[in-house]
C-alpha positions, 0 to 999 in steps of 0.5 A: 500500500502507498504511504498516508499523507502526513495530514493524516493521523490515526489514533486508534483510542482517538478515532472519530465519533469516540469518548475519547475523541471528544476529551482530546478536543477537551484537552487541546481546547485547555491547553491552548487556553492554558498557554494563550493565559500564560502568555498573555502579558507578552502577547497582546492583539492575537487572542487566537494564536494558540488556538488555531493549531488546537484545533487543527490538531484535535480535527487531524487526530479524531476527526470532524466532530471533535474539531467542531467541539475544539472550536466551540470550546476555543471561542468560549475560552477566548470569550470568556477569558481573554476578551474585556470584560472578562470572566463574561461572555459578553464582546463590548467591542465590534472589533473583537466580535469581527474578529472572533466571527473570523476566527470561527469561520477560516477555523471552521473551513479548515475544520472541514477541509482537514476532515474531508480528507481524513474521510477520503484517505479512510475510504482509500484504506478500506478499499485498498484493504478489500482489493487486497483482499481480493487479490489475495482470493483471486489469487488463491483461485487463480492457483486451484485453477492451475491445479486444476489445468494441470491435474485435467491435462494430467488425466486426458493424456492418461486418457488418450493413451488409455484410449489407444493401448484400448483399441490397440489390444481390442483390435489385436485379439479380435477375429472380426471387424464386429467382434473388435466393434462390439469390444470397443465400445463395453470396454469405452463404456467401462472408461465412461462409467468410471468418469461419470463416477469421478465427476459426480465424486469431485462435485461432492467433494468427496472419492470414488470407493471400491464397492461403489466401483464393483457395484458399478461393473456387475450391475453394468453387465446385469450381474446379480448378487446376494445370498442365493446368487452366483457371486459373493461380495466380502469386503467393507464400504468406503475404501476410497480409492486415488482418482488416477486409479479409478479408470484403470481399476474400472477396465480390469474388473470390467474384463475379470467379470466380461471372462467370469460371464462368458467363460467362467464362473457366471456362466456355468451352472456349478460356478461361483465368484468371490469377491473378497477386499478389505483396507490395510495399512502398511506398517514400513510406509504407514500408507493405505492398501486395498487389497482384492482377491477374486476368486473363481469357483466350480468352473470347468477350465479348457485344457488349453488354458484360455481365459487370459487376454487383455485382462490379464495383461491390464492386472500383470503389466499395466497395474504394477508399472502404473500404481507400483500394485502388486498382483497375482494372475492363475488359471486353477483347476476350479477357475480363474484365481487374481490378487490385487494390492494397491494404494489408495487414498489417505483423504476425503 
């Protein structure tokens, strides 16, 4: 902020409008009578020399209203104490009432004149104060909005390599042009559920969960689960997992559930899934783990061990070298048995 002019001074106990304000224009009116008494055997003819700057002084350092009242108080004083006859607030000579009537006037301009700058420069504080304030919050938001660009640009390219490895191994394990087409657009599906997730989660300000995830997949492919069901779900709710995991966490329990429905233990009389996850914190680094375990069984395997692909390349490559996770990936005797552990988040 720029320096105050020297007009201005601020008292906070002196401020206008306060007691003490008024008893600092008290005090200056009795020092200037005080002095002009003192020194009126050496002065004759200037009745207001000492109270000129009396007043000046109580109206720079409390204000408007306290000025006034010096100036009042001054021409009593000078009245009553200096002018013949004394002791009395009677004037005998026209000169003298002239002469006060001036007083009280150029005073009275210079009362109001000290004053009105005093509110200026006051008005000048209080709204540099708030642009400052303002600075300050555009600021703030100026650099949440740089995260924010920054953590968007972030997710996208995530998104777009996504996007490619997707199509790259859709069209790698496809037989037919159809087939690819079909694969593509459950597997785009996967990544637009996952976002709408995270979109509603940032908006109330809170994360994307396991259980709300798995839900999610198996209600997607019409999967039911309960009791009597062909799938069972064992693990607590509100394990929040870290916004850059949710979208490739999505795709590998897409492909877990695609192959337990079209291969596995969803599609076979005898079949059964487990799906068992529970939240751990490591005692070497103090962080949060999720870990998963799904467990296929009752299923008759092929003999040629089919059943891998794209989803077990997401859990065996994908998940370690992006997440530092640690997985299992095993065709048993009795169906398809994986292991994920990965961190998640510490916060809301």
């Amino acid at each position: 902020m720029q320096r105050l002019p020297l007009i201005y001074v601020d008292v906070p106990v002196l401020r206008p409008g306060t007691v003490w304000a008024y008893a600092f224009a008290f005090v200056c009116a009795g020092i200037a009578t005080a002095l002009r008494l003192a020194s009126d055997p050496y002065v004759v003819g200037i009745q207001y020399l000492t109270f000129f700057p009396a007043v000046i002084i109580a109206t720079l350092v409390s204000g408007l209203g306290a000025g006034l009242f010096c100036l009042v108080l001054s021409a009593g004083a000078v009245v009553f104490f200096m002018l013949p006859p004394r002791l009395s607030f009677y004037i005998e000579n026209l000169s003298e009432v002239l002469t006060t009537l001036l007083f009280m006037l150029l005073t009275f301009s210079n009362v109001v004149l000290i004053a009105g700058m005093r509110f200026a420069i006051e008005r000048y504080q209080e709204i540099n104060h708030k642009l400052e304030q303002h600075g300050v919050a555009l600021r703030e938001t100026e650099e949440r909005l740089a995260v924010v660009v920054a953590e968007l640009q972030h997710r996208t390219r995530n998104l777009i390599s996504l996007v490619g490895t997707i199509a790259d191994n859709t069209l790698r394990t496809s037989d037919t042009f159809d087939d690819f087409k079909a694969r593509y657009h459950d597997r785009l599906g996967v990544l637009g559920r996952a976002l709408g997730l995270l979109f509603r989660k940032t908006k109330e300000g809170s994360r994307v969960t396991f259980d709300e995830l798995i839900n999610s997949e198996l209600a997607a492919q019409s999967v039911p689960v309960g009791e009597d069901g062909p799938v069972t779900l064992d693990g607590p709710e509100g394990v929040r997992l870290r916004s850059g995991t949710v979208q490739m966490l999505a795709m590998v329990l897409h492909e877990l559930v695609t192959n337990a429905v079209k291969h596995g233990a969803l599609k076979q009389l005898d079949g059964h899934l487990t799906i068992r996850w529970r939240q751990e914190t490591l005692a070497e680094s103090g962080k949060p783990w999720l870990h998963l375990d799904w467990k296929e069984s009752g299923v008759e395997m092929p003999p040629s061990g089919a059943g891998a692909g794209h989803g077990r390349e997401l859990i065996e490559r994908a998940l370690p070298y992006q997440f530092g996770a640690q997985t299992t990936f095993a065709l048993e005797a009795d169906g398809v048995h994986c292991t994920i552990s990965l961190p998640v988040s510490e916060h809301e």
